[in-house]
N, C-alpha and C positions, 0 to 999 in steps of 0.2 A: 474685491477684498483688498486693505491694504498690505502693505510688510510688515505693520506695525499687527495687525489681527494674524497674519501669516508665522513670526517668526519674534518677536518683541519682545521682550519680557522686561517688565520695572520693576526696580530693586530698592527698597529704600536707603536712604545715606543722608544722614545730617550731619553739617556741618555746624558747631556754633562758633563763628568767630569771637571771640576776646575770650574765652573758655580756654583752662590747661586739657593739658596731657593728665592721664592720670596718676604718673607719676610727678607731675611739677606742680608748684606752688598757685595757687587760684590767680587768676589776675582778674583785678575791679573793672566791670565793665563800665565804659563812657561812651559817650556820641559818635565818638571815631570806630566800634566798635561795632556794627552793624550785624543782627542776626540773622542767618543765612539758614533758607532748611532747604537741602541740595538731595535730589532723587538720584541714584544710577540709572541709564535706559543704559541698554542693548537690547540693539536691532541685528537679529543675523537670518541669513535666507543661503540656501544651495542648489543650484542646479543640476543636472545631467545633460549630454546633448541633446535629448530628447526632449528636455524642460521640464522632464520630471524632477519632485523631491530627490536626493542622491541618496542612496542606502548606504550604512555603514562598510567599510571598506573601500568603497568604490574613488579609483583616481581619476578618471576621464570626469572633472568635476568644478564646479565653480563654485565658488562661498566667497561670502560676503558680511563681515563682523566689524559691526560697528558697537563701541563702550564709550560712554562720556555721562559727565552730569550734568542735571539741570536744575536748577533754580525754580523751587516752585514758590516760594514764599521767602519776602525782602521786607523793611520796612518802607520801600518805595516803590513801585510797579516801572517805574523805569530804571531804577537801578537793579531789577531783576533781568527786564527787557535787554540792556545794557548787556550784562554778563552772558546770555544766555548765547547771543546777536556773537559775542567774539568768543564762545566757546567752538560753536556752530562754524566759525570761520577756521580755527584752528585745526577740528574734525574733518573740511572738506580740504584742507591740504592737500596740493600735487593729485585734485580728482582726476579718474584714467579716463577722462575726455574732454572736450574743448567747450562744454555749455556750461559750466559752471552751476552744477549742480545747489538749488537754494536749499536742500533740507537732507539728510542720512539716510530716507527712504528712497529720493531723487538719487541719488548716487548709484546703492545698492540698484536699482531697477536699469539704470542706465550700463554700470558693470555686467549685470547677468545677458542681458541682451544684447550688448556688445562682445560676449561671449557665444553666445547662440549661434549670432550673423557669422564669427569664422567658424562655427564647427559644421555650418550650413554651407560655405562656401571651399573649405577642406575638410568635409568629413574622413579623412582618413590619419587625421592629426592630433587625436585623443591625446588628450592633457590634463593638468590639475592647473585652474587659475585661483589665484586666491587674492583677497583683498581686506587685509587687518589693519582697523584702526584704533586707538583706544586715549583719550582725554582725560586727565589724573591730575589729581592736586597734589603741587609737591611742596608747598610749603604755604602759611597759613596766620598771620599775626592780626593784630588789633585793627591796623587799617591795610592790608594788601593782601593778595590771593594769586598765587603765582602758578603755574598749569603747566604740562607737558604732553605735549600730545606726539605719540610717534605712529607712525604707518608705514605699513610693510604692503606693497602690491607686485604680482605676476600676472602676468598674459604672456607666456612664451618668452621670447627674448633668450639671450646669454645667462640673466642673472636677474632677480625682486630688483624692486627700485627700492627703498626705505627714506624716508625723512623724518626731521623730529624739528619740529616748533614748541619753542617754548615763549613765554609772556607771562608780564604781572600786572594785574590790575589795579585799580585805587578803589578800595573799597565804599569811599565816597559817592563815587559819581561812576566806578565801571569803568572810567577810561584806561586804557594801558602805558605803561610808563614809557618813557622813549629816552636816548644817551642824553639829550638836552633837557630833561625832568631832572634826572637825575645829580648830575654835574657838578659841580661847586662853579663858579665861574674861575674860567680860565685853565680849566683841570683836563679838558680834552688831552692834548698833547702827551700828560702821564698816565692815565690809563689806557693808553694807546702803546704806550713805550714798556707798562704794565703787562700788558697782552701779550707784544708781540715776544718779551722774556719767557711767560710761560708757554706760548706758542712753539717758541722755541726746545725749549725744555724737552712740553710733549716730544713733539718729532723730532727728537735729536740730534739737532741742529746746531752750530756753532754762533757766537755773535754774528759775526763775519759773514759766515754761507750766506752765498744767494740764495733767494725763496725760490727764485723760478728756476735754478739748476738744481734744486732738490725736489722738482713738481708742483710747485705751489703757486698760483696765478691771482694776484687778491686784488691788482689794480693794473690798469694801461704802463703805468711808472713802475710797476715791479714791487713797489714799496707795500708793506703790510696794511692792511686794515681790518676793523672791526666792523661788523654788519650791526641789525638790531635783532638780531634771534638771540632775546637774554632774556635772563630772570633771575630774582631775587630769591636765593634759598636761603637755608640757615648757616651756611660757611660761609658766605659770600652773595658775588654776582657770577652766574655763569654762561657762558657763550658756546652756541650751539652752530657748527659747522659742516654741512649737510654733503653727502660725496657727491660728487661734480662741479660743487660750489667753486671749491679752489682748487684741484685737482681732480685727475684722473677717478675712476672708480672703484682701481683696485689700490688706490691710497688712503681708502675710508674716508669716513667720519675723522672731526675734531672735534672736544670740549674743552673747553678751561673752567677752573674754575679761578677767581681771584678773591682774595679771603677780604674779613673786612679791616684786619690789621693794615695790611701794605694797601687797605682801600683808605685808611684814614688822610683827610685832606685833599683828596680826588673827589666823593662822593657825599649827596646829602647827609651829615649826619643820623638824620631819622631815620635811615634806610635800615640801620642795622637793628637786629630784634633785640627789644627790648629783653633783660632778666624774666622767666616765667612765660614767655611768650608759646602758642602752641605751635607747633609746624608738623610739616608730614615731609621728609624727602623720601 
């Protein structure tokens, strides 16, 4: 029997892209506007050490919950393939083993039985492991589709690991935007000097302070940089910085966000949403 007959359950969720809010004004749909009818799955399964289902209550236990959507109907079958292919990629983030799990059943199955092997190998080390994923649209316009996926995993340890990848897609073709899509030519430099102000801000930092004597490690040179874990919301662009990345793990997470105001002249014009556009943050 699979995980999916086990524990699955599909939910429906349509998305139409170039469609308002119900509060906002209609906007005319065109070619760049592609309709999307998107499903939720969640996949979740729990163990015992025994391998049994776990009964309510019970903490000597493993669970495994996986949320994302999927793309069941596109006007193209490979720009559904497309979307579904880097949803699927952003879900399997940081999997808790080294096979790189190809599908959220593969994962979940590989989690519980890598839990099983230490309760078999120290049974006297009853524990709760857990492994939360969840895939979200957080923003939504005429031609992009921008997604946030965070995960939260334990097996033991000090402390959960957590990470959040986020990405936009082109609702053209599926592909994901990358800092050189985006750009104006020659704009690197400023949103980079952009960054590293709010960067600063956040972590309450002076122009001046070093990065790396305040725990901060972003390159060999010391000097700041941006990664490509971004996406395009309705404030802006924002940049998602995952703990360990640049720092320790009890200096968290970083976000910035950068607006599209102080983005003007750095960034494609078109990035920003149109009047009447729908979005989800």
């Amino acid at each position: 029997m699979t995980l999916r007959a086990l524990g699955a359950v599909g939910l429906s969720w349509v998305l139409a892209f170039g469609c308002a809010a119900p509060s906002e004004a209609p906007v005319p749909e065109t070619a760049e506007a592609p309709r999307l009818q998107m499903e939720r799955q969640l996949s979740s399964r729990s163990i015992g050490p025994d391998g049994e289902p776990c009964a309510d209550g019970d903490t000597a236990c493993a669970s495994a919950r996986l949320v994302y959507p999927e793309v069941v109907r596109a006007p193209r079958p490979e720009l559904a393939a497309t979307i579904n292919r880097k949803i699927r990629e952003l879900l399997l983030t940081a999997a808790p083993s080294d096979t790189d799990p190809a599908t959220p059943e593969q994962l979940i199955e590989e989690f519980l039985a890598e839990y099983q092997e230490i309760q078999r190998q120290f049974p006297d080390s009853a524990m709760g492991w857990g492994d939360d994923r969840e895939v979200e649209v957080i923003f939504q316009s005429g031609h992009l589709l921008s997604l946030r996926a965070t995960v939260y995993t334990y097996a033991g340890g000090a402390h959960p690991n957590t990470a959040v990848a986020v990405a936009t897609l082109e609702l053209t073709d599926g592909e994901q935007l990358t800092r050189e899509k985006i750009l104006l030519p020659g704009a690197e430099p400023r949103l980079v000097a952009l960054a590293e102000r709010r960067f600063r801000e956040a972590r309450g930092l002076t122009p001046d302070e070093s990065l790396a004597d305040a725990g901060f490690v972003f390159s060999d040179s010391g000097e700041f940089a941006l990664n490509e874990n971004f996406a395009i919301v309705d404030g802006g662009i924002v940049f998602h910085y995952d703990p360990y990345e640049i720092a320790p793990y009890a200096l968290g997470p970083t976000e910035l966000l950068l607006g599209w105001e102080e983005l003007r002249g750095i960034v494609q014009p078109s990035l920003a949403p149109r009047p009447g556009a729908r979005r989800k943050t």
